[in-house]
C-alpha positions as CSV (number, residue, x, y, z in Angstrom):
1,X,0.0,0.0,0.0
2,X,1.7,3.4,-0.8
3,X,1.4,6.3,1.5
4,X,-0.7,8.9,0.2
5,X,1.1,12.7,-0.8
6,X,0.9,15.2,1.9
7,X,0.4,18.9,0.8
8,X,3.2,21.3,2.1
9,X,0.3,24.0,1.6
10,X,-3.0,24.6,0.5
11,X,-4.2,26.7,-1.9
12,X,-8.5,27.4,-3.0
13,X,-8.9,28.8,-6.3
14,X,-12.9,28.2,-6.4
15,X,-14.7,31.3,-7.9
16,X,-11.6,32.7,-9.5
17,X,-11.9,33.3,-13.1
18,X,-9.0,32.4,-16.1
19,X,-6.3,34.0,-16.3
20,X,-6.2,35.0,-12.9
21,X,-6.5,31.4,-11.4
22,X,-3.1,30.4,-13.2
23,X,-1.3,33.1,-11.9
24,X,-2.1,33.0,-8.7
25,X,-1.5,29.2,-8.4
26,X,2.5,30.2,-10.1
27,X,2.8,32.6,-7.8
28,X,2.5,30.1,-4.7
29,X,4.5,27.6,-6.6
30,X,7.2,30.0,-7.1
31,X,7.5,31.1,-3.5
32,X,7.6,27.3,-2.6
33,X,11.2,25.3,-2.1
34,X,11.7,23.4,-5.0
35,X,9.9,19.4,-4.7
36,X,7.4,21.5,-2.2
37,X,3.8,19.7,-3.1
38,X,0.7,22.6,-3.3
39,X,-2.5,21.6,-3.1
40,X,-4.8,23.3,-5.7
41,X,-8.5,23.4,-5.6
42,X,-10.2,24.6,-8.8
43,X,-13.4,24.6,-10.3
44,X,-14.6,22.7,-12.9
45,X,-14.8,23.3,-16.8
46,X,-12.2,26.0,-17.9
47,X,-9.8,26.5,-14.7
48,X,-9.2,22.6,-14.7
49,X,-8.8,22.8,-18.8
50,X,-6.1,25.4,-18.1
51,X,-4.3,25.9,-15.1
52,X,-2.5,22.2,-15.4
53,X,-1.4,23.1,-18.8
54,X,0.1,26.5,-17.3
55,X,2.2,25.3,-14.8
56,X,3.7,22.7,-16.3
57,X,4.7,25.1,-19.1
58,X,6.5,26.2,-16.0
59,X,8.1,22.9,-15.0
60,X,5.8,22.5,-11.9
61,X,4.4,18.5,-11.9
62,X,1.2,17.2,-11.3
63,X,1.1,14.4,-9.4
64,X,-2.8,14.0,-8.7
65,X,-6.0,14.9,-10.0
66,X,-9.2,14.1,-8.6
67,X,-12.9,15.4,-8.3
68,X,-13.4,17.5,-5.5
69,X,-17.6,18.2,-5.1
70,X,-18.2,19.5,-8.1
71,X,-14.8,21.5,-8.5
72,X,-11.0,19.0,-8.7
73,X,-8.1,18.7,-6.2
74,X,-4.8,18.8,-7.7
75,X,-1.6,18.1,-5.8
76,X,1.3,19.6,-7.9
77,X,4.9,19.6,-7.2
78,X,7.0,22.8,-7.2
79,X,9.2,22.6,-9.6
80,X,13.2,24.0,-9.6
């Protein structure tokens, strides 16, 4: 049985709009030690369509997705 990823913090992007969503969740990334794991909650359709894309484009790594109520709960790796 593998032990499950603990967040190093938590950050709640429900209700924020595109592009603004994105750069919030790179600005937490960036102020996190590199192979720090964020917690991400976004809502459905668009964010969870764009933010992954965006911070990968930045070398940040997903390591979970899952459905959160009707929004998603990513746990992403800072990248360096």
């Amino acid at each position: 049985m593998s032990n499950p990823i603990v967040a190093d913090d938590r950050l709640d992007l429900r209700g924020v709009k595109c592009p603004a969503n994105s750069a919030r969740a790179l600005v937490r990334l960036e102020s996190l030690d590199a192979g720090a794991v964020l917690e991400i909650l976004l809502d459905d359709g668009e964010p969870i369509e764009s933010v992954p894309p965006a911070l990968a484009d930045e070398g940040h790594v997903q390591l979970d997705r899952r459905r959160d109520g009707a929004g998603w709960r990513l746990l992403v790796r800072a990248g360096g």
